[in-house]
Each structure stands twice: as structure tokens, then as C-alpha cells.
C-alpha positions as CSV (number, residue, x, y, z in Angstrom):
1,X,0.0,0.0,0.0
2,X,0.9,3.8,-0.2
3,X,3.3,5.0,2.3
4,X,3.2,8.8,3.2
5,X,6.1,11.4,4.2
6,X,8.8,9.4,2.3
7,X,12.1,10.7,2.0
8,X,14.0,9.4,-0.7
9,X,17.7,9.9,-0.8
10,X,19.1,9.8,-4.0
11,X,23.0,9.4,-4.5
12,X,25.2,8.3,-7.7
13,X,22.4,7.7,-9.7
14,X,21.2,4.5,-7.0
15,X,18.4,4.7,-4.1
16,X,20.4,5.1,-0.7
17,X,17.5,4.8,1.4
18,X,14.0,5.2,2.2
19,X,11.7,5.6,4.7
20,X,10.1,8.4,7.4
21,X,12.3,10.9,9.0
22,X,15.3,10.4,7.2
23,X,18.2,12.5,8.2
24,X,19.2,14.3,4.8
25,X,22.9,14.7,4.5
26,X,24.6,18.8,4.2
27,X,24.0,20.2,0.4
28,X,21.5,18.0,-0.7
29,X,19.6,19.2,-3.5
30,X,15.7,18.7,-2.0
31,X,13.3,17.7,-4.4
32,X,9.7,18.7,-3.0
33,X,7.2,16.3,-4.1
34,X,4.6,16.2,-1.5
35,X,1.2,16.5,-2.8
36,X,2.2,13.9,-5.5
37,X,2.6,10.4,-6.1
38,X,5.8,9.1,-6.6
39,X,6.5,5.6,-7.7
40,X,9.2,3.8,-9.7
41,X,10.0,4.4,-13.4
42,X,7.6,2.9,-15.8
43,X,8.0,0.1,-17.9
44,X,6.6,-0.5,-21.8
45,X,7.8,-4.4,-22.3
46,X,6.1,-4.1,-25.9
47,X,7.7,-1.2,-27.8
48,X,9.1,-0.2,-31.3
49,X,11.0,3.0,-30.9
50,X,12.0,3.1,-34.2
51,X,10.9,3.5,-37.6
52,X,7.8,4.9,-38.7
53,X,4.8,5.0,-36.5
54,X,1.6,3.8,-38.4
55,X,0.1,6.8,-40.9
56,X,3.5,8.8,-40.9
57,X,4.6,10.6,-43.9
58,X,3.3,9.3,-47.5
59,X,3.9,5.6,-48.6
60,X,4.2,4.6,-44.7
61,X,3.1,1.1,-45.7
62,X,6.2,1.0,-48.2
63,X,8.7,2.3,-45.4
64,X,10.2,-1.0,-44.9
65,X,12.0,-1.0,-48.4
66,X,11.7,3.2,-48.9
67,X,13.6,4.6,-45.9
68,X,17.2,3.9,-45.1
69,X,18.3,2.5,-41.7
70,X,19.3,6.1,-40.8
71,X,15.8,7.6,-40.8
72,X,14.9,4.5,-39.2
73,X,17.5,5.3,-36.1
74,X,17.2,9.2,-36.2
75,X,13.3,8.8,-35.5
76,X,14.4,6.5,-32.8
77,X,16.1,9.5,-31.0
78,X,13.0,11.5,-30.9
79,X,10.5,8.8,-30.0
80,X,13.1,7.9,-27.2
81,X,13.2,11.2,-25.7
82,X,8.8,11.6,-25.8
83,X,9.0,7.8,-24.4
84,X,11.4,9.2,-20.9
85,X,9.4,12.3,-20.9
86,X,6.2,10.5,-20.7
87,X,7.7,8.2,-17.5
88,X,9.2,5.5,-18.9
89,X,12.6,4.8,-18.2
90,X,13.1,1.7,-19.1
91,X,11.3,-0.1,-22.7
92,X,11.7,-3.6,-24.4
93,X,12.0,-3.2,-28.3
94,X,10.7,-6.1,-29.6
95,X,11.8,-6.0,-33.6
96,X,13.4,-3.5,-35.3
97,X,15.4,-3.0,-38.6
98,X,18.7,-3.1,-39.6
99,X,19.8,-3.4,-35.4
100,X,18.7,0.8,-35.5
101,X,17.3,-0.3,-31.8
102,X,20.7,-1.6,-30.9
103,X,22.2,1.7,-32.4
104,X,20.1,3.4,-30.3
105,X,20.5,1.7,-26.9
106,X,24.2,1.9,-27.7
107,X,23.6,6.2,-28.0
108,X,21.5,6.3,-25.1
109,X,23.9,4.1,-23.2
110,X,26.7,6.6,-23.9
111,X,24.7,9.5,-23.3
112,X,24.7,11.0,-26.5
113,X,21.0,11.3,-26.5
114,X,18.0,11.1,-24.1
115,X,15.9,8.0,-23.8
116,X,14.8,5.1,-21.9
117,X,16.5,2.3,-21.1
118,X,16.5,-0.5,-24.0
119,X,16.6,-4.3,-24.1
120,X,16.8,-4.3,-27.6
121,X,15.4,-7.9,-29.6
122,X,17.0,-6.9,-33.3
123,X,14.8,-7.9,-36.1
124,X,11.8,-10.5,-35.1
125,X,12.1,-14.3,-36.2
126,X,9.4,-15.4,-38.8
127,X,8.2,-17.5,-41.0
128,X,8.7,-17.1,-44.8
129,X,5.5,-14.9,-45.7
130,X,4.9,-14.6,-42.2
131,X,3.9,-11.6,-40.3
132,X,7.6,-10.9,-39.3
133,X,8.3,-11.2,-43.2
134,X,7.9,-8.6,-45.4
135,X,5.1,-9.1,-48.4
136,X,3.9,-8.0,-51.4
137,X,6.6,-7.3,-53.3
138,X,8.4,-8.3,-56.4
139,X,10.5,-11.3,-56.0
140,X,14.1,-9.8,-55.2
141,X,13.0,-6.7,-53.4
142,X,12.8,-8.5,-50.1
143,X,14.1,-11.8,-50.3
144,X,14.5,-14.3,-46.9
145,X,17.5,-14.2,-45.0
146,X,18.2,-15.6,-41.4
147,X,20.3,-12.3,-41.0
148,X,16.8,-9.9,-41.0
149,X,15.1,-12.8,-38.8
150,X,13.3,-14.3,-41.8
151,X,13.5,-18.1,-40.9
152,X,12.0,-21.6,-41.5
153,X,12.9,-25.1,-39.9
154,X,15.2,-25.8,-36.7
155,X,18.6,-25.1,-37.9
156,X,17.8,-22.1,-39.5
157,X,15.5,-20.6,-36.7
158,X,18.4,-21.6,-34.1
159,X,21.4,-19.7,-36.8
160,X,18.4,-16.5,-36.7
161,X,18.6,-16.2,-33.2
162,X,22.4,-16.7,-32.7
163,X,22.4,-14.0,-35.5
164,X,20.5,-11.5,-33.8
165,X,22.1,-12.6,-30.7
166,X,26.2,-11.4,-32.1
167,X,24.8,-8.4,-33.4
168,X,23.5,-7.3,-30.0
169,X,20.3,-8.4,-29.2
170,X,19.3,-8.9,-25.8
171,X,15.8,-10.7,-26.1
172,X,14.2,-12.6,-29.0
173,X,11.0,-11.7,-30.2
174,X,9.4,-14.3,-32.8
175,X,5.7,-14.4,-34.5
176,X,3.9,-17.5,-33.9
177,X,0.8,-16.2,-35.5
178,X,-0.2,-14.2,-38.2
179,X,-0.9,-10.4,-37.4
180,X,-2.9,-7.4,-38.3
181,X,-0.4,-5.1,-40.1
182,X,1.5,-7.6,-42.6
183,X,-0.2,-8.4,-45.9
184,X,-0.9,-12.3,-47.2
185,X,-1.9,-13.6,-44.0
186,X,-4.6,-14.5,-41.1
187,X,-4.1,-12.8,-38.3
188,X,-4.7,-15.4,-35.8
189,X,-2.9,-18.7,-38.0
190,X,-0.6,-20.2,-35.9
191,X,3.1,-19.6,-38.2
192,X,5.6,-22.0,-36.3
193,X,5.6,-25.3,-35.3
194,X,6.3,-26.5,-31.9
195,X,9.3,-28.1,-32.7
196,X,10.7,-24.6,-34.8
197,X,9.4,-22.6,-31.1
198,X,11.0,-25.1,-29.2
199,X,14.2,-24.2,-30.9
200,X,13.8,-20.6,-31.2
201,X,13.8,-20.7,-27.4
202,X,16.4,-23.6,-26.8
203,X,18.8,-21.2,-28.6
204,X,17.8,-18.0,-26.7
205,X,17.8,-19.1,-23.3
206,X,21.1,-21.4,-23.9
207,X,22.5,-17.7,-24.5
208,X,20.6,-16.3,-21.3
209,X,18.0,-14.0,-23.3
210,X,14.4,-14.6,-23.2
211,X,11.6,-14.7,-25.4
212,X,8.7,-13.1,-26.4
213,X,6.0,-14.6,-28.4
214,X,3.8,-12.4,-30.8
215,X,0.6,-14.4,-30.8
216,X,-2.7,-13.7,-31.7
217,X,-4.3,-17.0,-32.4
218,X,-5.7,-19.4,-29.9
219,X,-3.6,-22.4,-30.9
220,X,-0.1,-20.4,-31.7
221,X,-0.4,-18.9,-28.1
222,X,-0.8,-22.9,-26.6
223,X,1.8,-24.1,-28.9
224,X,4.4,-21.0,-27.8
225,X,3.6,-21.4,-23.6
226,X,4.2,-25.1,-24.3
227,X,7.6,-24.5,-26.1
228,X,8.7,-22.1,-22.9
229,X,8.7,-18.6,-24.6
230,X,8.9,-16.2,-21.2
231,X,5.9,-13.8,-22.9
232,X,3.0,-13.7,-25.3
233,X,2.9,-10.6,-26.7
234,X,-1.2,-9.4,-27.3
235,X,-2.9,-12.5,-26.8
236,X,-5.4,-11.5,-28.4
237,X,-7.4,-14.8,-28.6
238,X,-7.8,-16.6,-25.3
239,X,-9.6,-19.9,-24.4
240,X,-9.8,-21.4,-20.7
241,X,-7.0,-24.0,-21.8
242,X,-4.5,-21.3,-23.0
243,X,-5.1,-19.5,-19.8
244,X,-4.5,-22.3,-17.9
245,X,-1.4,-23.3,-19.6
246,X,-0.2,-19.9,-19.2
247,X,-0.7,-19.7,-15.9
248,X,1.0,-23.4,-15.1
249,X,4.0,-22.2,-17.2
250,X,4.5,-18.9,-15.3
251,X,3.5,-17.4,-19.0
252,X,3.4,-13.6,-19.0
253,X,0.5,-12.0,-20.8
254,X,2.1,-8.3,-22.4
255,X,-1.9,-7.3,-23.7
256,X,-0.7,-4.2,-25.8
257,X,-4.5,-2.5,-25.2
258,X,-3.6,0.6,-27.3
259,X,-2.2,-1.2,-29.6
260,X,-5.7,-2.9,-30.4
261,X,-7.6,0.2,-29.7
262,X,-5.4,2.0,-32.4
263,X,-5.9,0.0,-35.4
264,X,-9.5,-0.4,-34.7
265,X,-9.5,3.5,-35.1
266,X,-7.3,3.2,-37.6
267,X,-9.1,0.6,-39.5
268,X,-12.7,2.9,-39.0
269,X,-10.9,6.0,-40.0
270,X,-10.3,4.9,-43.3
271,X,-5.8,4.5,-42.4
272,X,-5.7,1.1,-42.4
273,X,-7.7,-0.7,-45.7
274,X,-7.7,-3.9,-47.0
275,X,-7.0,-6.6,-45.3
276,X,-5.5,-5.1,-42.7
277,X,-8.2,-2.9,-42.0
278,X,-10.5,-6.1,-42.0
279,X,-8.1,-8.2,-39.3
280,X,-7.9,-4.6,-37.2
281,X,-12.0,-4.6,-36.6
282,X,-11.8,-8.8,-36.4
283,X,-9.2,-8.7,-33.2
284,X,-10.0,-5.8,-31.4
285,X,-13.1,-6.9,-30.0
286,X,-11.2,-10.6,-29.0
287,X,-8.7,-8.6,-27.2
288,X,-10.6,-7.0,-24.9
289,X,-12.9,-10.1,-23.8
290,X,-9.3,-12.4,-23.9
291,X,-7.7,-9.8,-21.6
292,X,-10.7,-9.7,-19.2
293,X,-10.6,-13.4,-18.7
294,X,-6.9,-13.3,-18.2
295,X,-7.5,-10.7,-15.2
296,X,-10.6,-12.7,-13.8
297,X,-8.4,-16.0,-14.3
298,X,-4.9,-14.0,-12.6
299,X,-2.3,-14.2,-15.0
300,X,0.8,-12.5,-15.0
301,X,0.4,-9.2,-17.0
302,X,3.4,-6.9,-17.7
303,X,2.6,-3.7,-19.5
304,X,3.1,-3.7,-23.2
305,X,1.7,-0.9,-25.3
306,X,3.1,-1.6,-28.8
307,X,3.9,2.0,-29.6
308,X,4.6,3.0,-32.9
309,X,1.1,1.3,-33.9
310,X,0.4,4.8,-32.5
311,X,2.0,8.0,-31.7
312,X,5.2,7.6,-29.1
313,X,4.9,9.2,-25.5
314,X,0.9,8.6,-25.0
315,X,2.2,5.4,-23.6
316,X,0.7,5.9,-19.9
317,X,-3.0,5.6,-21.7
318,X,-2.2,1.6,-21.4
319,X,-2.8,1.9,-17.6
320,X,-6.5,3.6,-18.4
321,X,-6.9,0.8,-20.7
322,X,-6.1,-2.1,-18.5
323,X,-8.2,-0.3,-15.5
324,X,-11.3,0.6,-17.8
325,X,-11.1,-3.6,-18.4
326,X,-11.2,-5.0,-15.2
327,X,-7.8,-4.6,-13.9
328,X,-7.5,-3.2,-10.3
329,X,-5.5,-0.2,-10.6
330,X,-2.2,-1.3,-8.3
331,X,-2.3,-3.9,-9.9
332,X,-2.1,-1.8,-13.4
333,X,0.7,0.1,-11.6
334,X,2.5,-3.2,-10.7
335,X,1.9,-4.2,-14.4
336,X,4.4,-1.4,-15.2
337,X,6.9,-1.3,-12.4
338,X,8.1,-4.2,-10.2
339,X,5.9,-7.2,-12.7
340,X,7.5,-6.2,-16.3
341,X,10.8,-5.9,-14.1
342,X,10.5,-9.3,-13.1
343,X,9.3,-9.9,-17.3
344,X,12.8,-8.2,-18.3
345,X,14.6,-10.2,-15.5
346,X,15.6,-6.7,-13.8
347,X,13.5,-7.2,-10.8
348,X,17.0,-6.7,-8.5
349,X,17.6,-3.5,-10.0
350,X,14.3,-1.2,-11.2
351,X,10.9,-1.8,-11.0
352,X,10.5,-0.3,-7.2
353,X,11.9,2.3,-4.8
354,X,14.4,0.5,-2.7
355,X,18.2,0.5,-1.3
356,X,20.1,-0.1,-3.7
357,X,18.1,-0.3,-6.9
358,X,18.5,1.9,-9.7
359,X,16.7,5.9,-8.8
360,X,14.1,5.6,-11.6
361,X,12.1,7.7,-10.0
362,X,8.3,9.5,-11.7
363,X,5.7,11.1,-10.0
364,X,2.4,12.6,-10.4
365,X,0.4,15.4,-8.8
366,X,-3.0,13.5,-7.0
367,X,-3.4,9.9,-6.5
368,X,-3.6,7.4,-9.3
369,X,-5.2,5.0,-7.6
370,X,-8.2,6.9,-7.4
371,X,-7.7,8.1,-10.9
372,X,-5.5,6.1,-13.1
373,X,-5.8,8.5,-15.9
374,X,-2.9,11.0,-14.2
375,X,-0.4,8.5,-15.5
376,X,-0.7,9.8,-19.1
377,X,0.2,13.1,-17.6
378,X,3.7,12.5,-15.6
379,X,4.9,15.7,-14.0
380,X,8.2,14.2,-12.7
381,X,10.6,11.8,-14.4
382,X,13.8,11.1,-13.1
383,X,16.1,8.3,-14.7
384,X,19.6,6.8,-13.0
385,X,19.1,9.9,-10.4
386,X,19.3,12.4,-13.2
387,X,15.9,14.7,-13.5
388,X,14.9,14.7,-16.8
389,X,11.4,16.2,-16.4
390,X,10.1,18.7,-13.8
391,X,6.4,20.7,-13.5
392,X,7.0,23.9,-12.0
């Protein structure tokens, strides 16, 4: 529960200590935030930092063989910086081109631009013509390659995730269904086999990275919790036996609400056509009813909003979203802090305000437990004990 008349002492970017009545040390800066609620620095699990968000610029649907790695990377730099100013200081990029999310953790690591913290996955695995493919065009435009994740059978699927692996990446993210945005397939077909999955995440965890699972369908998202991946990513299509496998397993559900919400708008607002327009109205409705049986049932839910569906820094709306559908709102809080921590496997250094974990620090004027909606509105944001955003 909330404690109240905290003092938080802050030294060399780490959490010295906590509590009531704390003794603050001789020229200390003092950072007044009583009358807010502070908490620890969000967490998006389900993010793509760079690249195009959906409806930017002209031929947006053609960016993936239009734009050049570099535009790719230098819109990472701005979505980064609206990402930390909206609260959250740490992301998971689950599938990028040409490694411009490793370029960019690499940057922010170094400090030569604002942003989050990234665990960067690389490109996605998928299945020839998958959803992690890219379709549609002429035969030599886009042609499979292990290197950009594109992958069929168990020794190829294992050299993919050694590839992305040497170039940097530290989680895998594969597709075992189809999905709304690519072109030539179902959204909820199952794409891998259990034997490929089983492989993907043999070779992953051998390496110590874990795995999240894009899965739509019913049957990919049973076959995926069976072959061990640490996440499925929207879940869009629950039945009792997938919850209950996930919930044996230890299976993270990462729902990705604005994600769904989005490309239903998108989809009635005339953005998204085709097919893709037809698969946005056909899964938004399943997501919200699977995610409300996965709260009833208690599964494990880390926050995952799959921005750049939509526009970057609204990210905090995913806490409205998982409140409006049944989930109580600490526990939507938890969802982002101390539960995706324990997703990313950081849990022993950010995700809450203690000794000795990282000062990731946001906070919020009123109390978001009686309305969650102040957490799209972050006043404070503070990441490794620098401030990066103050209200006056």
C-alpha cells in the first residue's frame, strides 16, 4: 500500500534509502514532491522505438523498403526522448530494422541522447510470408535471409537467433501467428511449429535472453507457452485451456490494449484498408474479452503498449486501458513497475523504490489509484538519479 512522508535519498544515480524521518545529508539538493505520487520508473515491455509510427509521412506502408536504416535510427532519437518524458525509463523493443534499436540503446547508453533504457530484440524471427516477413513485393526486393530474422525449420530458426544474438540483441521476439499489419496472412494462423518454437527458445535461453512470443491466435499462443517462450505478446485470442497453460508455465500475458484500440481506429478512420483494415475490426473486439478473462483468471500481465502502432509518448494511456477492463488499478501500476521488471529479468535493480536499486524515479500530482488517468500526464521523471522532467 501507499506509504506517506517518504524521503527518498538519491546518491550516484542509485536509491540510498528510504523511509520516514530520514536525516538528509549537508548540500543536498531537495526535491519537493509532497502532494504527488511518486512511484518507480515505468516500464513499456512491448515497444518499437523506431521507424515509422503507423500513418507517418506518404507511402508509410512501403517504409520497410523506402527509408534507409538512418531515418529509421534518427526517429528513434525522438521517440526515445517523448518515451522518458512520458515516464518511462526503461522499454523492451521487440523488432526493429537493420539493429537501429541496438544503435540506439548503444547512443542512449553513452549518453549522447536522451531515452529510456532499451533491451533491444534486433529484427523479429518469422516465418517465410509470415507476419515478421515482409510481403507484397516483387521477388528480389525483399528476399529471406536468417540475417533480418526471416527463418523456416530448426537449424535455420536456431542460426536466426544466434544472428540477432552477435549483433546485440538482448531478447528474441518471434511471431507464432499471423498479425494485423502484414499483408498475405490470417491474423490469428498459428506460423511455427512447436518443434521450430522449441528451438527458437532452446537457442535463446542457452544464451541467457528470453523470449517473447507475438501471438494472436488461440492455438499459436498454446503451442508458444508449451515451447517455454517467457511472454506472449497481445494475446489477443484466449480460451480457458490457454489460460491455464499460461498460468502453469509462469507465461506472461504483455496485452498491448492501445495497440488494439489504435488500429481499430485506424481501420474505421479509413488509415488502415484492405486486409488489414478487415483483421484490425476482427481482433480488437477478442482482445478485450481475452484480456478480461486473463484478469478474472490471474495471469501474470506486464505492461506492453506496442507503440509505434500509435503516436510515441501517449504510452501511460495503457494503464487507463487495462483499469477501464477490469484490472484493479495497483495492480495496473504493478503491471508497469516491479511485474514487467521481473518480465525483463531486472527485478534486482528497477521496478521499485528501494536501497540499492536503480533511482528511476516518476511522479504525479493526486493519487492514481483513485484516478489512473494521471499517469498519461507524468509531471516528474527522473532516470539513473538524473531529472529529466520537472512541473513547475
Amino acid at each position: 500500500p501507499p506509504a506517506r512522508n517518504i524521503v527518498i535519498l538519491v546518491e550516484d544515480g542509485k536509491i540510498k534509502a528510504v523511509g520516514a524521518g530520514l536525516r538528509i545529508p549537508a548540500q543536498t539538493r531537495v526535491i519537493d514532491l509532497s502532494g504527488s505520487t511518486v512511484m518507480p520508473g515505468f516500464i513499456d515491455s512491448h515497444i518499437h522505438l523506431t521507424g515509422r509510427t503507423i500513418g507517418e509521412g506518404d507511402n508509410w506502408e512501403d517504409s520497410s523498403v523506402r527509408d534507409l536504416p538512418q531515418e529509421d535510427a534518427i526517429r528513434g532519437v525522438r521517440n526515445a526522448r517523448l518515451t522518458l518524458e512520458a515516464g518511462f525509463t526503461t522499454v523492451r523493443n521487440v523488432g526493429a530494422g537493420d539493429f537501429s534499436d541496438v544503435a540506439l540503446r548503444r547512443m542512449i547508453q553513452a549518453g549522447v541522447v536522451p531515452g529510456p533504457r532499451i533491451l533491444a530484440a534486433g529484427h523479429s524471427l518469422g516465418i517465410t510470408g509470415g507476419h515478421c516477413d515482409t510481403n507484397g513485393y516483387n521477388p528480389g526486393i525483399f528476399d529471406p535471409d536468417i540475417r533480418v530474422g526471416v527463418a523456416d525449420g530448426i537449424d535455420q530458426v536456431m542460426a536466426s537467433v544466434r544472428y540477432q544474438i552477435k549483433q546485440g540483441a538482448d531478447v528474441i521476439k518471434f511471431c507464432a501467428t499471423g498479425g494485423v499489419l502484414s499483408e498475405g496472412d490470417a491474423v490469428g494462423v498459428q506460423q511455427y511449429t512447436l518443434d521450430e518454437m522449441r528451438a527458437i527458445v532452446q537457442a535463446a535461453h542457452l544464451a541467457e535472453r528470453k523470449v517473447a512470443a507475438h501471438a494472436h491466435g488461440t492455438e499459436g499462443i498454446k503451442t508458444a507457452t508449451r515451447a517455454g517462450v517467457d511472454s506472449i505478446e497481445h494475446g489477443s485470442m484466449l480460451d480457458d485451456e490457454a489460460i491455464a497453460l499460461m498460468k502453469e508455465h509462469g507465461t506472461f500475458l504483455v496485452p498491448t490494449r492501445m495497440a488494439q484500440e489504435a488500429v481499430e481506429g485506424q481501420a474505421k478512420a479509413g488509415i488502415l484498408k484492405g486486409l488489414r483494415a478487415e483483421k484490425a475490426l476482427f481482433i480488437a473486439p477478442r482482445a478485450r474479452e481475452s484480456f478480461k478473462k486473463a484478469v478474472r483468471a490471474g495471469v501474470k500481465i506486464a505492461l506492453g503498449t506496442d507503440a509505434g502502432v500509435f503516436t510515441h509518448g501517449t504510452n501511460g494511456h495503457e494503464f487507463t486501458l487495462m483499469v477501464e477492463d477490469g484490472l484493479d488499478p495497483m495492480k495496473a501500476i504493478v503491471a508497469g513497475t516491479s511485474a514487467a521488471a521481473e518480465l525483463l529479468g531486472l527485478s534486482h535493480e528497477i521496478g521499485a523504490i528501494k536501497p540499492g536499486f536503480t533511482a528511476d524515479i516518476v511522479a504525479v500530482k493526486g493519487d492514481p489509484l483513485a484516478d489512473i488517468r494521471l499517469l498519461e500526464r507524468v509531471d516528474f521523471v527522473m532516470k539513473d538519479g538524473a531529472v529529466v522532467k520537472e512541473s513547475d
